[in-house]
C-alpha positions as CSV (number, residue, x, y, z in Angstrom):
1,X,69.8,20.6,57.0
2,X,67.1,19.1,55.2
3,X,67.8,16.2,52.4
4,X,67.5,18.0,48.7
5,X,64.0,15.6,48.0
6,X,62.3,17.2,50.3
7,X,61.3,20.7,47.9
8,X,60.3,18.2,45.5
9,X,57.8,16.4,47.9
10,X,56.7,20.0,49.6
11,X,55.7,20.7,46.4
12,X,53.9,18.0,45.7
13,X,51.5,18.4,49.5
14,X,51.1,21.9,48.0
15,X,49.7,21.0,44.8
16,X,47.4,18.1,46.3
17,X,45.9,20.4,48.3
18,X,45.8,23.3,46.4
19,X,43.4,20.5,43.8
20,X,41.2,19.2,46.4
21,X,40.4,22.9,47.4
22,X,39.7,23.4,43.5
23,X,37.4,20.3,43.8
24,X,35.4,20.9,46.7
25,X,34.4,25.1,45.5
26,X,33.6,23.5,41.9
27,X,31.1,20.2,43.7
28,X,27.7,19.9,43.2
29,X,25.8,21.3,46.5
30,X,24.5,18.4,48.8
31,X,21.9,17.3,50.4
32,X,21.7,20.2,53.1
33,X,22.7,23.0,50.3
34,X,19.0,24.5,49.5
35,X,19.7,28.0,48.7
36,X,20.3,27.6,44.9
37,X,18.3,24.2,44.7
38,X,14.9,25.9,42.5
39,X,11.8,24.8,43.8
40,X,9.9,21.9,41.4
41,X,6.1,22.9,40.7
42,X,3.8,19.7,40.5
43,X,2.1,19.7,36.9
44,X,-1.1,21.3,36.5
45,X,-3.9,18.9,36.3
46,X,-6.0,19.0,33.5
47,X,-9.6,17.7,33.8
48,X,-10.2,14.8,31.8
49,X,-12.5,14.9,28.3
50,X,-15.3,12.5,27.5
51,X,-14.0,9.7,24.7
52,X,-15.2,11.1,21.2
53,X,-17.6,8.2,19.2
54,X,-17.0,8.3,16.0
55,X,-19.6,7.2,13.3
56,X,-18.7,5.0,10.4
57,X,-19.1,6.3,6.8
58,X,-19.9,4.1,4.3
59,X,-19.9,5.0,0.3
60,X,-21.1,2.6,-1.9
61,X,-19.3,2.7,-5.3
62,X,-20.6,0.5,-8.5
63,X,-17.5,-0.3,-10.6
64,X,-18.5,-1.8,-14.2
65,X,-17.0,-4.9,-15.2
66,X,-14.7,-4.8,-18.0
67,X,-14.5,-7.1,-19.8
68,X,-11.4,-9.9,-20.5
69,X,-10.7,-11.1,-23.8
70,X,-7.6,-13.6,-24.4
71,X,-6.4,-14.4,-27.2
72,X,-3.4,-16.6,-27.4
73,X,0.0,-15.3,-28.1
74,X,1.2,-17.3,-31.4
75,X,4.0,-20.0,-30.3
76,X,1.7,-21.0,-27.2
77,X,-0.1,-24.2,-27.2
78,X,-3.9,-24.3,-27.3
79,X,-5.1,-27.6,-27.9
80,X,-4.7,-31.2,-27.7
81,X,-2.6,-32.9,-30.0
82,X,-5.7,-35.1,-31.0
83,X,-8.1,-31.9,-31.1
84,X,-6.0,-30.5,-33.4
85,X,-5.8,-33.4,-35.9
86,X,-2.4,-34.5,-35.0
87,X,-0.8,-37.8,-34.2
88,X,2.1,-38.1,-31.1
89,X,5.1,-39.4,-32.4
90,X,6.7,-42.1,-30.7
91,X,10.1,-43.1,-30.0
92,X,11.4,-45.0,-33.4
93,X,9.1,-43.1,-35.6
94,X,9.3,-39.9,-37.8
95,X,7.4,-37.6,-38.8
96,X,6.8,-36.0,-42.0
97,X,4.6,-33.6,-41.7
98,X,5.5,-30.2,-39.6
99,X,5.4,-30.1,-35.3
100,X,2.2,-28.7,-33.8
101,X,2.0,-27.2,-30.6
102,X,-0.3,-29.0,-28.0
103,X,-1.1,-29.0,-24.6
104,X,-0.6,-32.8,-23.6
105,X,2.6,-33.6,-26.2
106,X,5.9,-32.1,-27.3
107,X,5.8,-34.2,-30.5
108,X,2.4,-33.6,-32.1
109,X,2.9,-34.1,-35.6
110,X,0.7,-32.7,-38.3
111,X,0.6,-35.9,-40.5
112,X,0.6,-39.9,-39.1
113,X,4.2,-40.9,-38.5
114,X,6.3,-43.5,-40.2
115,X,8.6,-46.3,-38.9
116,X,12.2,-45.6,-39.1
117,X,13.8,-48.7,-40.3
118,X,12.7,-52.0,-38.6
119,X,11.2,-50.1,-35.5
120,X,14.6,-50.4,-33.5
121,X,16.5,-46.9,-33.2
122,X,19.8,-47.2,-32.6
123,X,21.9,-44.5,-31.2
124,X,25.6,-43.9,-31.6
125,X,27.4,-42.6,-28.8
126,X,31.3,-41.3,-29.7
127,X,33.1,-42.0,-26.5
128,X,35.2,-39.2,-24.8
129,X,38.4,-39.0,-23.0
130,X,38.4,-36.9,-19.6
131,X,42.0,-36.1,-18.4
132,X,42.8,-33.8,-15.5
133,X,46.0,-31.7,-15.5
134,X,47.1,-31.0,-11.9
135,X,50.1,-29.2,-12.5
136,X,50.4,-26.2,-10.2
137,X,53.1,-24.4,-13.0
138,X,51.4,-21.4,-14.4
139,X,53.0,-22.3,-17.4
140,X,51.4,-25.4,-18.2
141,X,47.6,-23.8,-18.3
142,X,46.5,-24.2,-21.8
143,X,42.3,-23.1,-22.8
């Protein structure tokens, strides 16, 4: 009597090698295999051509000159303060006449300045107050 595994493992040396029979028809040929190996022709061989020179063509082209003209955009500076008749204004003075725009100064005045008070300026800083809120609560979040 044979144990009831046994149709199972039958089955099983069946199917092993009913798939190596599958693999070996479906192989690629080997080495000794030549029947349906196609013969490989060596490339034809092409004689070699002489290098071609070629010459250099050169084209002179005359190109007229145009020429530039600039002319200042208004609002630029094209002069010295002192080429333009103006004196630079220095810290403590004023001046009365109107702001020019030179090259060498940003406060080229059209007129001579004049003293502001004794010569001392005095500047009057308000003072500020810088306070952090770190509260984490959404609600507390005001612009």
């Amino acid at each position: 009597m044979k144990p009831e595994g046994t149709h199972v493992i039958i089955a099983a040396v069946i199917l092993v090698i009913i798939a190596l029979l599958a693999a070996g028809c479906m192989s690629i040929p080997g080495p000794g295999d030549t029947t349906n190996t196609p013969a490989v022709a060596p490339p034809a061989v092409t004689p070699a051509q002489a290098p071609a020179t070629l010459e250099p063509v050169v084209r002179t082209i005359t190109v007229n000159p145009v020429p530039v003209t600039t002319t200042p955009a208004p609002g630029y500076e094209t002069a010295t303060c002192a080429a333009q008749g103006g004196t630079i204004v220095s810290p403590g003075e004023k001046c009365t006449g109107s702001y020019l725009p030179a090259t060498n100064s940003f406060s080229c005045c059209s007129k001579n300045p004049v003293a502001i008070g004794n010569g001392n300026v005095t500047a009057a800083i308000s003072s500020f107050d810088l306070s952090l809120n770190l509260d984490d609560n959404p609600g507390s979040i005001t612009p």
